[in-house]
BALOBA-1460 file (C-alpha; in Angstrom, 3 decimals):
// residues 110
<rec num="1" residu="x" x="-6.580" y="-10.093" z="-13.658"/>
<rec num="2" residu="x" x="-2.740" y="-11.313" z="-13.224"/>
<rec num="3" residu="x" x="-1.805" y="-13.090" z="-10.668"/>
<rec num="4" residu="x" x="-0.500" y="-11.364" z="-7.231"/>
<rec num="5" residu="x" x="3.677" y="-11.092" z="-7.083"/>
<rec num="6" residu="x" x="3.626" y="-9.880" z="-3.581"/>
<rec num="7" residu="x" x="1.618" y="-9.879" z="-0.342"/>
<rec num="8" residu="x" x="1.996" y="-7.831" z="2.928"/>
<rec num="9" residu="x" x="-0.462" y="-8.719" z="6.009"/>
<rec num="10" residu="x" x="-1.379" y="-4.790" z="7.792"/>
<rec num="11" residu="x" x="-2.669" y="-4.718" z="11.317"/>
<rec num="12" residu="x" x="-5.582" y="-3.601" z="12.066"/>
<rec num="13" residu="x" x="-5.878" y="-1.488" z="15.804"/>
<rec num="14" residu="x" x="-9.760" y="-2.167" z="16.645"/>
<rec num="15" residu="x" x="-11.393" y="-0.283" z="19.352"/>
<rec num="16" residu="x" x="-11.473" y="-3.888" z="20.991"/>
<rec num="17" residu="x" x="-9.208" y="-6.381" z="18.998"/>
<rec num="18" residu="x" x="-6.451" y="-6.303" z="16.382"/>
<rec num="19" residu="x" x="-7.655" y="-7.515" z="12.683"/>
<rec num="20" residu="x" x="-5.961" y="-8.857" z="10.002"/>
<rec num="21" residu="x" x="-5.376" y="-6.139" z="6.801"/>
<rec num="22" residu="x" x="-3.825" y="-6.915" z="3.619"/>
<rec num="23" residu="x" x="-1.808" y="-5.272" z="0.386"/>
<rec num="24" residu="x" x="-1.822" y="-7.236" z="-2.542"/>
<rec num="25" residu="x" x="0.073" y="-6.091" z="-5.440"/>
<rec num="26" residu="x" x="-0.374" y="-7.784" z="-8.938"/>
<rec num="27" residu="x" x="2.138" y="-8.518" z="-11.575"/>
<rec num="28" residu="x" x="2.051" y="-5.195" z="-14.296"/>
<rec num="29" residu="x" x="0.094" y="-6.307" z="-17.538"/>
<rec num="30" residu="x" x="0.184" y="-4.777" z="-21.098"/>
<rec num="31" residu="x" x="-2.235" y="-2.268" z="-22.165"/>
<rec num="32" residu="x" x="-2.635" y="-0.614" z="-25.535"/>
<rec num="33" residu="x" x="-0.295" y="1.998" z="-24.831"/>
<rec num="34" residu="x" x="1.207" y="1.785" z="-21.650"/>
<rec num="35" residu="x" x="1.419" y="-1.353" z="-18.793"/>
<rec num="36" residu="x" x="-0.536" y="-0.939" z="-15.599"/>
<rec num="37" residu="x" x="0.453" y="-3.034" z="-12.075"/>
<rec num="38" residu="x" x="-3.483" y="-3.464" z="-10.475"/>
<rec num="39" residu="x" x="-2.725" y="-3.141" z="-6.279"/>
<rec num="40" residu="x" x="-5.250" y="-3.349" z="-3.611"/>
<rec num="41" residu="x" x="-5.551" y="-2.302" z="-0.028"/>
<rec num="42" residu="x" x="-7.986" y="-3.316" z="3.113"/>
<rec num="43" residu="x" x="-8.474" y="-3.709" z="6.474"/>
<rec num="44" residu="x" x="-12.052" y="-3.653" z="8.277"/>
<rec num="45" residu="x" x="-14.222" y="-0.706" z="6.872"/>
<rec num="46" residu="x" x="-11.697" y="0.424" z="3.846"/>
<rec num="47" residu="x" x="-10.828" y="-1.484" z="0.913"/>
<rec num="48" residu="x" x="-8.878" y="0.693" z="-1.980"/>
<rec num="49" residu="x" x="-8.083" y="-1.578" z="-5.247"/>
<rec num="50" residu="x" x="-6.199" y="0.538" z="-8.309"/>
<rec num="51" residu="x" x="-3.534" y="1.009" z="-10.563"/>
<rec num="52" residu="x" x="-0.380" y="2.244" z="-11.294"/>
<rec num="53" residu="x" x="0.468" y="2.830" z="-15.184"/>
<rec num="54" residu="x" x="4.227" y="2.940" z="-16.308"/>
<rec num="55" residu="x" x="5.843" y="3.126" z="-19.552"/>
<rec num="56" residu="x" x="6.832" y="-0.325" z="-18.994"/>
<rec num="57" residu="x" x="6.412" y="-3.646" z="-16.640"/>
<rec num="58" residu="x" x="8.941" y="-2.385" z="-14.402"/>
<rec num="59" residu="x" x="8.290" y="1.080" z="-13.847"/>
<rec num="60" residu="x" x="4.509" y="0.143" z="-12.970"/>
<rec num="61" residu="x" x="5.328" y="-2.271" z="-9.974"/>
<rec num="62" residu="x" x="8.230" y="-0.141" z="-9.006"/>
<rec num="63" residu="x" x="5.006" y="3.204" z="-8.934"/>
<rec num="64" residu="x" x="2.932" y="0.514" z="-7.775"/>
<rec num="65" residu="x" x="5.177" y="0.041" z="-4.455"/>
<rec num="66" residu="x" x="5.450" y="3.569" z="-3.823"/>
<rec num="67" residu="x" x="1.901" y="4.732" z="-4.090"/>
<rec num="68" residu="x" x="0.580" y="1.817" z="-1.486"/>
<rec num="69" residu="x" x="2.569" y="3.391" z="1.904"/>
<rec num="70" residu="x" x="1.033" y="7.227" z="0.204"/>
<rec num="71" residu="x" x="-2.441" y="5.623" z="-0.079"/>
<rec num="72" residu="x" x="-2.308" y="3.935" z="3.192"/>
<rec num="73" residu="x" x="-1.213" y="7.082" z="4.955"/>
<rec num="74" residu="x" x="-3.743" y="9.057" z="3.711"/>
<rec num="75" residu="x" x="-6.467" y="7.246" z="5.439"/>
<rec num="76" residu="x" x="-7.891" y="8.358" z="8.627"/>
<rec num="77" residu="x" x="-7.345" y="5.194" z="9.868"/>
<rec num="78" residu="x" x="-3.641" y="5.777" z="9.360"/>
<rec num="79" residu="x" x="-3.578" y="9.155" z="11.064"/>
<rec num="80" residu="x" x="-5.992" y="7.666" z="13.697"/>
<rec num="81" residu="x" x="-2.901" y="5.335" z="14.616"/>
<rec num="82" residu="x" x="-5.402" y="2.002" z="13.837"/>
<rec num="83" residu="x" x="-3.049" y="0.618" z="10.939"/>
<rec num="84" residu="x" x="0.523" y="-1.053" z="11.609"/>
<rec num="85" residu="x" x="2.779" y="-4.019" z="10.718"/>
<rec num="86" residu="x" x="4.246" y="-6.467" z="12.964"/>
<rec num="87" residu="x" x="1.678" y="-6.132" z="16.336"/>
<rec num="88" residu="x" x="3.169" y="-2.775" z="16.256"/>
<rec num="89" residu="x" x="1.206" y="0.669" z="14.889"/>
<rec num="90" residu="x" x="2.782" y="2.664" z="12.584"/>
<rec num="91" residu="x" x="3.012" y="6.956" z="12.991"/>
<rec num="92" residu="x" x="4.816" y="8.151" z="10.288"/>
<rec num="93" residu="x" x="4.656" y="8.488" z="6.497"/>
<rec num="94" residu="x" x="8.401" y="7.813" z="7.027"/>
<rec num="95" residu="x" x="8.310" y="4.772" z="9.275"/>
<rec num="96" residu="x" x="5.533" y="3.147" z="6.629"/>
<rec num="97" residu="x" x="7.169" y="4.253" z="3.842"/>
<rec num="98" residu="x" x="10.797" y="2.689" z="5.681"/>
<rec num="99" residu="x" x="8.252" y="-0.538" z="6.594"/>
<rec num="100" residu="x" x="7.444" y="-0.984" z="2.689"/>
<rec num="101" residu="x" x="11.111" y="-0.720" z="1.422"/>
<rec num="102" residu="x" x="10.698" y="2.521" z="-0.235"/>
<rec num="103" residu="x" x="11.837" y="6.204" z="-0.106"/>
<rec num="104" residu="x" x="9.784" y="8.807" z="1.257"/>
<rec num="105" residu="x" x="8.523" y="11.035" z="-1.874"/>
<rec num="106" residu="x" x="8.736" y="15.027" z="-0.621"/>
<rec num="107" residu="x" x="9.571" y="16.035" z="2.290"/>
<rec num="108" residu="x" x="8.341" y="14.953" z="5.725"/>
<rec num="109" residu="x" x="4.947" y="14.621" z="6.198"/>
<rec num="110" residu="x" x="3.133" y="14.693" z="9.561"/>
């Protein structure tokens, strides 16, 4: 596996404590065809690891940074209001997507 080009720390909002969550995102490696940028995603009871696959190193990481806030806002965990950065939780596809450095894909999303 390559090695990891960026880190983010996640909150985790516990029934009785906040935990520590994590998104690692690895540098994008040749394949036959293609490159693919490996990412992973957990906090207490998840943990998500896959790929995104561009036609080249950069347009893997750059898919690689937008499907993370998408795959961490489709969690019930997410919608639950139990994920967040900063001590703070997060409530919007747009605020996590804003939190991540990215644009919002679509339109809103609730």
């Amino acid at each position: 596996m390559t090695p990891i080009i960026v880190d983010r720390e996640l909150k985790y909002f516990g029934d009785s404590s906040i935990e520590r969550g994590l998104v690692q995102v690895h540098a994008p490696e040749p394949d036959q065809i293609d490159w693919r940028c490996a990412y992973r995603i957990e906090w207490p009871g998840h943990e998500f690891r896959s790929r995104a696959i561009g036609i080249d190193a950069w347009q893997a990481l750059q898919l690689a940074m937008y499907i993370v806030p998408s795959q961490i806002f489709s969690t019930a965990d997410f919608k639950q209001g139990r994920i967040g950065l900063w001590d703070k939780p997060i409530t919007t596809y747009e605020a996590i997507c804003e939190e991540f450095g990215v644009k919002p894909v679509g339109g809103p999303k609730q």
